[in-house]
N, C-alpha and C positions, 0 to 999 in steps of 0.2 A: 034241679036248679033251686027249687023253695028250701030243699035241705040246709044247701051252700050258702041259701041269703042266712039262714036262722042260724047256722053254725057263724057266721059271720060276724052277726050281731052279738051275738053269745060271748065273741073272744073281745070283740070290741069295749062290752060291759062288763065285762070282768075286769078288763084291761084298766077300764077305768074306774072300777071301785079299788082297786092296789092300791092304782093313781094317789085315788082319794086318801087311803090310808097312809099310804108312806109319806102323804102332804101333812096329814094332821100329826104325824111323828116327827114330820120335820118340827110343824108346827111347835108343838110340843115343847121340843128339845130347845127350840128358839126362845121361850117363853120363861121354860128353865133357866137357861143359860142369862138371859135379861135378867128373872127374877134373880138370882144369886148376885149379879154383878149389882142392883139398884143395894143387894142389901150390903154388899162389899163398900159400896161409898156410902151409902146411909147410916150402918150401924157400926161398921167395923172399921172406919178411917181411911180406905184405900180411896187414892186418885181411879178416875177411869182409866187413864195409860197403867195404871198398877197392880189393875184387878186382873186376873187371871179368864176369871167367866167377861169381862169387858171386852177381854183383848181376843177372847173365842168367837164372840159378835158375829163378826164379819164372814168367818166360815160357815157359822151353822143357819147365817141369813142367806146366805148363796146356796146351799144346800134346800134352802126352803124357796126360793127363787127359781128353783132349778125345776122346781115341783108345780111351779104354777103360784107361786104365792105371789101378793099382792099383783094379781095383773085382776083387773075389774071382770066378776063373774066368768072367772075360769073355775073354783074352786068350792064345794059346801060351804056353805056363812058358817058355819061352826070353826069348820079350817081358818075361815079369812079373818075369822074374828078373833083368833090363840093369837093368831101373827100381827092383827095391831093391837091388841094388849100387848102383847112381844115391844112390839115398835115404839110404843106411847110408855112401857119399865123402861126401856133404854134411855130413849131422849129424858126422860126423868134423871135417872140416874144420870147423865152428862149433864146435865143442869145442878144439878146438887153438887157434883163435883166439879165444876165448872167457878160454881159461885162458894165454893165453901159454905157450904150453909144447909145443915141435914134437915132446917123446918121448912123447905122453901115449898111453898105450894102454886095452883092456882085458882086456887079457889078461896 
């Protein structure tokens, strides 16, 4: 029976360092995908509807949702923290292209 508990636990945290990993790949990819789209309307003139990495958004955020992203301490702060830099390039970039205006800050 102490074998079954510890093989148990064994598959259970493994299970969840994958978890972990494939989270911070989503992560990752999210972050990617933001950064390329903030610099699609910032430097190179695209609208949000016109950016390519913009309009991937949506997928590669469900993708990271799917993972455990932004639900409150399900996930490493390393992970949680790619996905709202991820989250805070986007709303950036919709604001920039939003307003026409590549200096717009808030700070």
């Amino acid at each position: 029976m102490l074998v079954l508990s510890i093989l148990t636990v064994s598959m259970v945290s493994g299970n969840a360092g994958q978890t972990d990993q494939d989270a911070m790949s989503a992560a990752r990819a999210l972050f990617y995908r933001a950064e390329n789209c903030y610099y699609d309307v910032r430097d190179r003139g695209f609208t949000y509807e016109k950016s390519t990495s913009c309009l991937a958004l949506p997928r590669v955020h469900k993708a990271f949702v799917d993972l455990g992203g932004f639900q409150d301490d399900h996930l490493p702060i390393n992970v949680a923290l790619m996905g709202e830099r991820a989250r805070s390039t986007a709303w950036m970039a919709r604001a920039i292209s939003s307003s026409g205006n590549p200096d717009i800050t808030i700070w």
